[in-house]
Phi, psi and omega in degrees: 000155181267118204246155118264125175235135168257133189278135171302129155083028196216101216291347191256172181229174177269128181241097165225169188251150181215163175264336183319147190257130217302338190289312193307300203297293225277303166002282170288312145346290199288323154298309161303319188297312144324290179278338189119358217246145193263180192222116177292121177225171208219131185274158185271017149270347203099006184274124173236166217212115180244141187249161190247131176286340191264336178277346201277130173281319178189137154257122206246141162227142187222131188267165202239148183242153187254155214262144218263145181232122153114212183248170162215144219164000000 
């Protein structure tokens, strides 16, 4: 899935792709934002990324669907 996260005062947003399930990642999210605290997440190279919880402006998720061949008609 596809995470976007945007930071306050900061013109670019954060972008990873993850295996995490999507309920757990808005969880943990919605928490660091709520207390302040910052929250670590991990890309589906293995790569982590800490984000400050008190900075997050909005996060978006998106579970990927598979992409449609063809017509409609």
């Amino acid at each position: 899935m596809e995470i976007r996260i945007g930071i306050q005062h900061s013109p670019r947003e954060i972008v990873i792709e993850s295996e995490e399930k999507a309920d757990a990642l808005l969880e943990r999210l919605s928490g660091a934002i709520a207390d302040g605290t910052p929250v670590s997440l991990v890309d589906d190279k293995g790569r982590t990324v800490l984000i400050p919880g008190e900075k997050v402006a909005y996060a978006e998720v998106s579970t990927e669907e598979p992409r449609r061949v063809g017509f409609l008609g």
